[in-house]
C-alpha positions, 0 to 999 in steps of 0.5 A, spaced: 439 165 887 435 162 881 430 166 878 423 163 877 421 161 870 414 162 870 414 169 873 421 172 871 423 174 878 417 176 882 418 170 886 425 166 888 422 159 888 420 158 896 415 162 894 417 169 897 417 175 894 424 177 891 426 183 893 428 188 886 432 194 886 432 198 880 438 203 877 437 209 873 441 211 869 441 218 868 444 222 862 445 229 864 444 233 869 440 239 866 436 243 872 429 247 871 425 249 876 430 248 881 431 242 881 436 237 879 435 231 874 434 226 878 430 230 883 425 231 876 425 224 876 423 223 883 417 226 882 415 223 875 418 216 878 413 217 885 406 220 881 407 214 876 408 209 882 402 212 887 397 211 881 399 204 880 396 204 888 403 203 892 406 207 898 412 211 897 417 213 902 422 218 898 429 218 902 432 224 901 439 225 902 438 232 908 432 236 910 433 241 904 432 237 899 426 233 902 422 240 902 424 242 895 420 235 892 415 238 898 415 243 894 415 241 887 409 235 888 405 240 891 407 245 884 404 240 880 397 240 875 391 238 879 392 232 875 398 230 876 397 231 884 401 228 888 399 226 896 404 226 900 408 229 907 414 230 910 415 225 914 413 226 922 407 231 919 400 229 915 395 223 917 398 219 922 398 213 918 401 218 913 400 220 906 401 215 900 407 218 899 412 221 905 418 224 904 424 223 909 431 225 911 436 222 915 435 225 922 427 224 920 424 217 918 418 215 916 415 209 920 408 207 917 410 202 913 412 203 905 411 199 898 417 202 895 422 206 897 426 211 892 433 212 895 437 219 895 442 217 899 449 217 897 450 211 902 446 205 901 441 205 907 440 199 912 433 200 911 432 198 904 432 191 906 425 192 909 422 194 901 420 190 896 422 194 891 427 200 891 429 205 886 436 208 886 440 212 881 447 213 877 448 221 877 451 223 870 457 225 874 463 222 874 465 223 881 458 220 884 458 214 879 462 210 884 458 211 890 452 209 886 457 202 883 458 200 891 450 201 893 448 197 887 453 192 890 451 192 898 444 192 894 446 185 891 450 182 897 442 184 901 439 179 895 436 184 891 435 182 884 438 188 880 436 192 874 438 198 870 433 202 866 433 208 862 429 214 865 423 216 861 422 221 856 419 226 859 412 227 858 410 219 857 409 218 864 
């Protein structure tokens, strides 16, 4: 698929928005506070997003997991706060973030979806932008590689970033 010139990928020259799919690339799997590398990441990744105006759905990869985010969104500075929801609770409409897990989805509709899954999710086609992982774990890495491949096949423009540092965010 041509990329447009003028915008870099925002558009596919039809005029419809080119969907985008970011990998990053994580360098350790160092825990604090109970959670995994990526999982710090997922929160940071979720504020920064929400304060740019967007509506996330954060897919997590079972129950447990969706309650520890929960937890840690809930735990940060005031400053920092997050508003969100497991899926199925909250506002009807839910809370700019909703956090789901595969025998409970999300239905309001979403922005940005942060994928946990170590399958790549049908649903993702529905997003404009998708943000997925490459573990530090060797044995992961190839669940990631055939996501970033299903995300291709979907039409998805593909790219890698770095995580960053924290506290710049």
């Amino acid at each position: 698929m041509p990329i447009c010139a003028v915008c870099h990928g925002i558009c596919n020259l039809t005029g419809n928005v080119m969907k985008n799919a970011t990998f990053y690339l994580l360098d350790h799997d160092n825990t604090a506070d109970g959670l995994s590398a990526v999982e710090q990441l997922v929160c940071s990744l979720a504020a920064e997003r929400w304060r740019q105006g967007k509506r996330l759905l954060i897919a997590c990869d079972s129950e447990q997991q969706a309650i520890r985010l929960d937890e840690a969104l809930w735990q940060r500075d005031a400053h920092s706060f997050v508003p969100h929801n497991l899926a199925g609770e909250g506002p009807r409409a839910g809370a700019p973030v909703e956090l789901s897990w595969p025998q409970r989805r999300g239905t309001a509709p979403r922005d940005v979806l942060i994928s946990l899954l170590a399958q790549f999710a049908d649903f993702a086609t529905a997003f404009q932008e998708v943000i997925d992982f490459v573990p530090y774990e060797e044995s992961q890495k190839q669940l990631a590689r055939e996501r970033y491949k299903a995300y291709r096949v979907a039409g998805f423009h593909l790219t890698t970033a770095t995580p960053p540092v924290p506290g710049t965010t």
